[in-house]
C-alpha positions in Angstrom: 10.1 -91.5 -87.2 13.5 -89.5 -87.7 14.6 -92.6 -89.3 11.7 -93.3 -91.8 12.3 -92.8 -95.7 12.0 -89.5 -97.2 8.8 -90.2 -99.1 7.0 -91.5 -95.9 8.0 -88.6 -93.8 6.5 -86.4 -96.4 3.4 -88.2 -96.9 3.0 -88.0 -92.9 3.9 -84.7 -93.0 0.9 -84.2 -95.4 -1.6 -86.0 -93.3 -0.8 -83.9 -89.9 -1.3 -80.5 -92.3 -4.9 -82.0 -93.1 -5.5 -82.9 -89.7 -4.8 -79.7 -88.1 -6.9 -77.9 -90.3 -9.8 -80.1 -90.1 -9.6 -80.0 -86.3 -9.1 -76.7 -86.0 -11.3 -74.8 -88.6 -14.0 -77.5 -89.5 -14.1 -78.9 -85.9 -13.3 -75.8 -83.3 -14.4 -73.1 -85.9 -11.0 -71.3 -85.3 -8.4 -70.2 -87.9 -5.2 -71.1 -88.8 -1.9 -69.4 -90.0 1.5 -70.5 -90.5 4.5 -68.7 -88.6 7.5 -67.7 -91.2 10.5 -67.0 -90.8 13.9 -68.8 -92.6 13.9 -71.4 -95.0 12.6 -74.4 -92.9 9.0 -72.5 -92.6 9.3 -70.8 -95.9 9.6 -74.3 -97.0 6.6 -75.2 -94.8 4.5 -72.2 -96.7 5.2 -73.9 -100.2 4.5 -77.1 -99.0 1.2 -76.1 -97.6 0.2 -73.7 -100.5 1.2 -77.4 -102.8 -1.6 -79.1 -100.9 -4.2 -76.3 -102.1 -4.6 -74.2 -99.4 -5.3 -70.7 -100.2 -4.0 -67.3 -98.7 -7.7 -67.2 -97.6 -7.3 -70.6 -96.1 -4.9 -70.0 -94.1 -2.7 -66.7 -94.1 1.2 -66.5 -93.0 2.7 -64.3 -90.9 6.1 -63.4 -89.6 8.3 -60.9 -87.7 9.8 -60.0 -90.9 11.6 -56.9 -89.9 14.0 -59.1 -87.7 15.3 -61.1 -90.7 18.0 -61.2 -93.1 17.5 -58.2 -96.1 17.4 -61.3 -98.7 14.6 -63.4 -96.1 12.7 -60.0 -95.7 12.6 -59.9 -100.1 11.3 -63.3 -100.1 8.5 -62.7 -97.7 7.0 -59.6 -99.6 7.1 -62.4 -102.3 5.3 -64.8 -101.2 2.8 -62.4 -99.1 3.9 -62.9 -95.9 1.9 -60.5 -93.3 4.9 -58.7 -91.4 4.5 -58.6 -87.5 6.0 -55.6 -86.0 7.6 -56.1 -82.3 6.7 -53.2 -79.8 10.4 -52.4 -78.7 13.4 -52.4 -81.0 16.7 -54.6 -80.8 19.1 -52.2 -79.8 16.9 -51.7 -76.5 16.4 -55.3 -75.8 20.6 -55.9 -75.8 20.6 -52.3 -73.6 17.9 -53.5 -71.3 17.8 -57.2 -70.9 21.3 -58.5 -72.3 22.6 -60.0 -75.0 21.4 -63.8 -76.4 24.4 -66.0 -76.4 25.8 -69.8 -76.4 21.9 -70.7 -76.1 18.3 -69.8 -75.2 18.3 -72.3 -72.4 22.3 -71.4 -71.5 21.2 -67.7 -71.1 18.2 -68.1 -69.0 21.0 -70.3 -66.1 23.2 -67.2 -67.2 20.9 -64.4 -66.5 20.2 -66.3 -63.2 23.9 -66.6 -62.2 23.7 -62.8 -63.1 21.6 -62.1 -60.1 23.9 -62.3 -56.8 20.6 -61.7 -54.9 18.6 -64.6 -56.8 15.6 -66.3 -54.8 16.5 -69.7 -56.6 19.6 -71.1 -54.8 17.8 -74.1 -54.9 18.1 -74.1 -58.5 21.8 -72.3 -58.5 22.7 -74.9 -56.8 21.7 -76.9 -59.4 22.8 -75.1 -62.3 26.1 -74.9 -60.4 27.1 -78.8 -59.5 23.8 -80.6 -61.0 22.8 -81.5 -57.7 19.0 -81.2 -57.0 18.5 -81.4 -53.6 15.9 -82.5 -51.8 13.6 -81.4 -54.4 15.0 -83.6 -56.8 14.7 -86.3 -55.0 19.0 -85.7 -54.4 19.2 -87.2 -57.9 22.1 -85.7 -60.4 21.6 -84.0 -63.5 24.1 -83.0 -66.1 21.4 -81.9 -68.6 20.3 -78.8 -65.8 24.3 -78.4 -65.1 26.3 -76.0 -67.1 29.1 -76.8 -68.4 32.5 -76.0 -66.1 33.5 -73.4 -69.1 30.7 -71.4 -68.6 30.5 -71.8 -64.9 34.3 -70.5 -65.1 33.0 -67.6 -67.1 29.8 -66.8 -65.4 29.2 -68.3 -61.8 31.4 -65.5 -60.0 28.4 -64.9 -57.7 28.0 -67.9 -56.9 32.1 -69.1 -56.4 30.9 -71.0 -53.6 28.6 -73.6 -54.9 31.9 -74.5 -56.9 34.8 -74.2 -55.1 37.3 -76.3 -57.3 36.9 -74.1 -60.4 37.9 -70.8 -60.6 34.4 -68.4 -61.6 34.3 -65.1 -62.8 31.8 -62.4 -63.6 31.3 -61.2 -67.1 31.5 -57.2 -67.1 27.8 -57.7 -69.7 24.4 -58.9 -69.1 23.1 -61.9 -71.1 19.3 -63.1 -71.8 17.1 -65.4 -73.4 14.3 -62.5 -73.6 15.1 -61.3 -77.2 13.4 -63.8 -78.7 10.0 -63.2 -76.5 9.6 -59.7 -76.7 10.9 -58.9 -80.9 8.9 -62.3 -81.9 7.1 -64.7 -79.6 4.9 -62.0 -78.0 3.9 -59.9 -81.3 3.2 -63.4 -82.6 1.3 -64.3 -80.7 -0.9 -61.4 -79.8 -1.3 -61.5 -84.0 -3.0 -65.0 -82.7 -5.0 -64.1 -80.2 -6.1 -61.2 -82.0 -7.3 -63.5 -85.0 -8.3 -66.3 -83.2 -5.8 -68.2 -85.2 -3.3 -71.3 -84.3 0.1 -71.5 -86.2 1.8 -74.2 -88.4 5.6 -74.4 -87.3 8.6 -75.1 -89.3 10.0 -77.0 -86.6 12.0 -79.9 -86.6 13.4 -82.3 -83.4 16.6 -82.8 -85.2 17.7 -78.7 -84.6 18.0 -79.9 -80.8 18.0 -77.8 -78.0 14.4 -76.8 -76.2 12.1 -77.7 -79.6 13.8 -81.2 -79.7 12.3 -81.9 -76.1 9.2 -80.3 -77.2 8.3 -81.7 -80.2 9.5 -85.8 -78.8 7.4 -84.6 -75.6 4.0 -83.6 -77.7 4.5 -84.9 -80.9 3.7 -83.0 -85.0 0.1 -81.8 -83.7 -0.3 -81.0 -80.4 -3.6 -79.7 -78.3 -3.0 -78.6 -75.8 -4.8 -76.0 -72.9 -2.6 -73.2 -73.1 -0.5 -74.4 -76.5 -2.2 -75.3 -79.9 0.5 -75.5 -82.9 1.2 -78.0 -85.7 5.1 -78.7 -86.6 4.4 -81.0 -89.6 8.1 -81.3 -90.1 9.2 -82.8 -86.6 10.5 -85.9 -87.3 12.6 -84.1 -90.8 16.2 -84.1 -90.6 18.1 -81.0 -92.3 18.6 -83.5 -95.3 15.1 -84.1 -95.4 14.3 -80.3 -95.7 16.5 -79.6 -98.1 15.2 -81.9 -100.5 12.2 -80.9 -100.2 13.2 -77.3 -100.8 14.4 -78.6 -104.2 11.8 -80.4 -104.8 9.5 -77.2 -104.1 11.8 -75.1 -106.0 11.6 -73.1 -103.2 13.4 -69.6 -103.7 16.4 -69.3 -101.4 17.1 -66.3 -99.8 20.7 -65.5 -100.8 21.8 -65.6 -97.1 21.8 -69.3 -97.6 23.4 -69.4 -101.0 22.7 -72.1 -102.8 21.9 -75.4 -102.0 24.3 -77.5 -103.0 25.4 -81.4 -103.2 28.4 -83.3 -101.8 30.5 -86.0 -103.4 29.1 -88.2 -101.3 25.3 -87.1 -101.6 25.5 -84.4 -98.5 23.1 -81.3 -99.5 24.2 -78.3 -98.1 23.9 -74.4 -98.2 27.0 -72.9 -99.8 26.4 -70.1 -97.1 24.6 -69.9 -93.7 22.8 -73.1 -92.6 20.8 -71.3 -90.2 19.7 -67.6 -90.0 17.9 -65.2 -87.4 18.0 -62.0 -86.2 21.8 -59.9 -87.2 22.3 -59.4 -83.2 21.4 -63.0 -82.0 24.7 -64.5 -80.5 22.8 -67.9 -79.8 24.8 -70.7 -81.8 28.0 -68.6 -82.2 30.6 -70.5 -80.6 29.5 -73.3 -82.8 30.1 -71.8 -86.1 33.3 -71.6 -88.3 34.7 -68.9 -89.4 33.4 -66.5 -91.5 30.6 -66.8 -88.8 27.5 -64.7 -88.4 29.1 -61.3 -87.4 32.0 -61.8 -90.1 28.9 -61.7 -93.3 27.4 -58.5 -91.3 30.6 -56.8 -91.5 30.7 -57.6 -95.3 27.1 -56.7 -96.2 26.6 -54.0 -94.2 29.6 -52.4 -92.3 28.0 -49.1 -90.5 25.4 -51.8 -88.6 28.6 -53.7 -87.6 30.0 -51.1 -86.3 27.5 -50.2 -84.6 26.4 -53.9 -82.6 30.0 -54.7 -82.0 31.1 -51.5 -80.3 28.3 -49.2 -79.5 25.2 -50.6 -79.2 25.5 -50.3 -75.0 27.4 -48.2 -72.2 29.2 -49.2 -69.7 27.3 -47.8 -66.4 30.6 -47.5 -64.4 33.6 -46.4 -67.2 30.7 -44.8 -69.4 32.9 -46.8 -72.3 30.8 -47.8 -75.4 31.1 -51.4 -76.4 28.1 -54.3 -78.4 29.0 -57.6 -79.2 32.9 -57.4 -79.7 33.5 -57.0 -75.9 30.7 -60.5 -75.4 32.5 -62.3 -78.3 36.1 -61.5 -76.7 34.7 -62.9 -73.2 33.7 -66.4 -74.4 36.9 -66.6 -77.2 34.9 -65.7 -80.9 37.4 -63.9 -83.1 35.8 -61.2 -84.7 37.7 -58.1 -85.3 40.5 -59.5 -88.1 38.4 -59.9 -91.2 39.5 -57.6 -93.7 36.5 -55.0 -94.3 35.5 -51.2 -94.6 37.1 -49.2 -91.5 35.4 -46.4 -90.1 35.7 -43.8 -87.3 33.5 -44.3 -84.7 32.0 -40.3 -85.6 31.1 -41.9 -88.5 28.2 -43.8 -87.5 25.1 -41.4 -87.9 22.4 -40.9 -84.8 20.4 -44.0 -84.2 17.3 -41.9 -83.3 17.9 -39.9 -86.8 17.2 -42.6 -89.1 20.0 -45.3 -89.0 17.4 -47.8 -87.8 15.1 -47.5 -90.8 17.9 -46.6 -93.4 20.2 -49.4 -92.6 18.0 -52.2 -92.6 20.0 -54.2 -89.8 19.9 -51.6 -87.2 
């Protein structure tokens, strides 16, 4: 399907909207909403509203507050319902640990984390790819990680890997952000409204949605999980032209959307956004990366997540993201920018998180 024209992709695309709907609300008698967030699902929420469905019809929601300032602007545009998490970001880095390389990465991280862990079964497996008995003694790269995060992160378990040399970072890392600031409150937003969401999905991002969405196709019913991701098979080209063919507004985190001598569309600035503090992607990105725009748009935050967001329970130094991106080799600290003394950051509890708007 990935490789189907344009037009036919967005013709199918159509057809799984009017489907979901009519199973959901004509033949269930439930609701539906569609989840917002960047531009892929702001896309989806003009491209929905195009096929004459109402506010009424169905509403959109979206953890707003955890967005860019410029994605947070559109939304009160286009009347998106914000939904608020129950705990705030700096608590989720101090608590659980900081989201980095990937979501999937960080949950074998978090494990490798845990000297005492009841899954050797599985550490064994994250370690060396072997799966034991369990796994039918079979070998699997895709539930391996990669020797240069094993070097970095499998200290506790040196043993399963005794040709590489493993250390321990001196920082927690976890996939939980995302649950707790958006998944959860999301979802309870569901539940609440007896609703089932629309996703801006798309296979093509990779990772954990690509095996979900090949797995269970655009609409999937399932017992536990009932979503549509009209978009699945789109490629990032795909989406893009249909932004300009939406005229959706772009948030000016992406730019503008631009096109290549040889017929490439692109964003002149970030091709993906998320939350300020999420680390997941990082290592992929080119300089001036995620951190590096933070530091330009709003230097009291930065200073804030890269050197004092946590404390270090044994030296009682302060550190955030700096000391993470140093670990896995992100340069971070030589972009020209506003320098400030550390006494110049105000109280978080006395208003920096509201004032700031990143915090």
């Amino acid at each position: 399907m990935q490789r189907l024209p344009y037009e036919v992709k967005v013709k199918r695309a159509e057809q799984r909207v009017h489907e979901f709907y009519d199973e959901i609300v004509n033949t269930r008698d439930k609701r539906v909403h569609i989840s917002v967030g960047g531009l892929d699902s702001i896309t989806l929420l003009y491209f929905i509203r195009g096929l004459g469905y109402s506010e009424e019809d169905i509403p959109a929601i979206g953890a707003t507050v955890l967005e860019h300032k410029s994605i947070r602007k559109i939304h009160k545009q286009l009347g998106v319902i914000p939904i608020y998490p129950d705990i705030s970001k700096h608590r989720i880095i101090q608590e659980y640990g900081f989201p980095v390389i990937s979501k999937a990465k960080a949950r074998k991280i978090s494990l490798l984390q845990n000297s005492d862990s009841e899954k050797q079964t599985f550490i064994h497996a994250i370690m060396t790819g072997d799966m034991g008995e369990q796994g039918k003694w079979q070998h699997s790269e895709k539930i391996k990680l990669p020797d240069k995060w094993i070097a970095k992160f499998g200290g506790n378990y040196q043993s399963h890997r005794p040709d590489i040399c493993c250390k321990c970072a001196n920082f927690k890392v976890s996939s939980e952000c995302c649950k707790y600031m958006k998944e959860d409150p999301c979802d309870n937003w569901a539940r609440e409204h007896n609703s089932f969401p629309y996703l801006g999905l798309m296979a093509s991002e990779g990772g954990q949605r690509e095996f979900a969405l090949m797995k269970n196709g655009c609409n999937y019913y399932g017992k536990e999980v009932i979503r549509s991701a009209p978009f699945a098979p789109f490629m990032r080209q795909d989406i893009l032209q249909l932004a300009i063919d939406l005229k959706v507004l772009i948030p000016d985190a992406y730019g503008e959307i631009k096109r290549k001598f040889d017929g490439t569309l692109y964003t002149t600035k970030a091709q993906r956004t998320g939350c300020d503090i999420c680390g997941f992607g990082i290592h992929l990105e080119k300089r001036p990366h995620r951190f590096d725009r933070l530091r330009e748009e709003n230097p009291k935050a930065w200073k804030y997540w890269m050197h004092d967001v946590c404390m270090d329970s044994e030296t009682g130094e302060r550190y955030g993201w700096g000391r993470v991106l140093d670990y896995i080799g992100i340069g971070w600290n030589d972009v020209p920018g506003v320098q400030m003394e550390m006494s110049e950051l105000y109280d978080l509890d006395g208003g920096a998180y509201e004032d700031t708007g990143s915090l």
